[in-house]
C-alpha positions as CSV (number, residue, x, y, z in Angstrom):
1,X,41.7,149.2,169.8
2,X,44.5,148.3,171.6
3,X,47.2,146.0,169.8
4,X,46.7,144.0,172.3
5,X,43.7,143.1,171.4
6,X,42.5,141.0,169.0
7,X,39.5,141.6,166.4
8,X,37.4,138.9,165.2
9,X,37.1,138.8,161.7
10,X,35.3,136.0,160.3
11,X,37.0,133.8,157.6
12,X,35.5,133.5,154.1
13,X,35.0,129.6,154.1
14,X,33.0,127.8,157.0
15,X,34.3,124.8,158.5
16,X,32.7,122.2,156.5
17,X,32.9,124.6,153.1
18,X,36.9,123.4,153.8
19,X,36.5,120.1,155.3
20,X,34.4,119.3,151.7
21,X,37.4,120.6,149.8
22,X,39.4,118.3,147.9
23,X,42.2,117.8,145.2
24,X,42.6,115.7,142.4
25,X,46.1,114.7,141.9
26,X,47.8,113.4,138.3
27,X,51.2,112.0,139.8
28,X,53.8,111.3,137.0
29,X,54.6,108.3,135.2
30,X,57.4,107.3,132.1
31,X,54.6,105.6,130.3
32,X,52.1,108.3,128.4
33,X,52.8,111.2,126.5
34,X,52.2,115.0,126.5
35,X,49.5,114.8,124.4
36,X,47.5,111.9,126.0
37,X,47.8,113.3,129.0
38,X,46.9,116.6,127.9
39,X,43.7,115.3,126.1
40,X,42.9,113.3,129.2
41,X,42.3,116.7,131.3
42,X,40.3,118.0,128.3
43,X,38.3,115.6,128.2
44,X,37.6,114.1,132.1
45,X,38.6,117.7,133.6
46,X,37.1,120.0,131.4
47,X,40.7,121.7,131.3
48,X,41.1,124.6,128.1
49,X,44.7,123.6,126.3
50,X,46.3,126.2,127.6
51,X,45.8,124.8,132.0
52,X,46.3,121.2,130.3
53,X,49.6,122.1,129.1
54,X,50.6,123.7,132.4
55,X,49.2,120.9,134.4
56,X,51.0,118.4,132.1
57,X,54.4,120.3,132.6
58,X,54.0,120.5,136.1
59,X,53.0,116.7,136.5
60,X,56.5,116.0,134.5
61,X,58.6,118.3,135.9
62,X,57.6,118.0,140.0
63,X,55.9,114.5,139.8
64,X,52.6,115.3,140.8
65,X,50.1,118.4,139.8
66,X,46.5,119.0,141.6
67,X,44.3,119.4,138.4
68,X,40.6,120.4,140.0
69,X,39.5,121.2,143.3
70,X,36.0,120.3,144.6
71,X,33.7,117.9,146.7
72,X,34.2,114.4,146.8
73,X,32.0,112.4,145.0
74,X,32.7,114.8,142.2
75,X,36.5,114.4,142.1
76,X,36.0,110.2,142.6
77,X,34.5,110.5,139.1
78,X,37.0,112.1,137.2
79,X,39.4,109.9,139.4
80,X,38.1,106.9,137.9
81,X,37.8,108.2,134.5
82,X,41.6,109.1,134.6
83,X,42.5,105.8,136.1
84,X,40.4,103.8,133.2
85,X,42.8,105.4,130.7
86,X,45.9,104.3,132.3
87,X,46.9,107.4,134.5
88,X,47.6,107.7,137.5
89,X,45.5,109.6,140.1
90,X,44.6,110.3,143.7
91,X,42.5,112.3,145.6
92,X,43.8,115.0,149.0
């Protein structure tokens, strides 16, 4: 093969696998603490202490951290749980 030429080398992910991939975003805010916010992504995210803590760090320190990646409709959920305690949250 020339390098000219091109092969083609099919990607890991299909099409919709990435159109169905989302992120769940914790943006910053000067109202909860470490720990709440912390115990939020145990609880709703399913986070260990350990990614929690790096999460929250990153949420304070560059104002936004993407805390789970997935479909949809299973994101919304832990969207809405987050929101209902006061944080604030988006999903990409």
């Amino acid at each position: 093969m020339s390098s000219r030429e091109t092969k083609n080398v099919p990607f890991n992910k299909t099409q919709e696998n990435v159109e169905n991939e989302h992120f769940l975003i914790v943006h910053n805010d000067d109202f909860h603490t470490f720990d709440f916010v912390i115990e939020a992504l145990i609880d709703v995210c399913g986070h260990e202490f350990e990614q929690a803590t790096q999460c929250t760090y990153i949420i304070h320190h560059k104002g936004k951290c993407d805390v789970k990646k997935g479909e949809f409709d299973r994101l919304k959920s832990m969207k809405d749980a987050l929101i209902l305690r006061g944080l604030d949250a988006t999903i990409n």
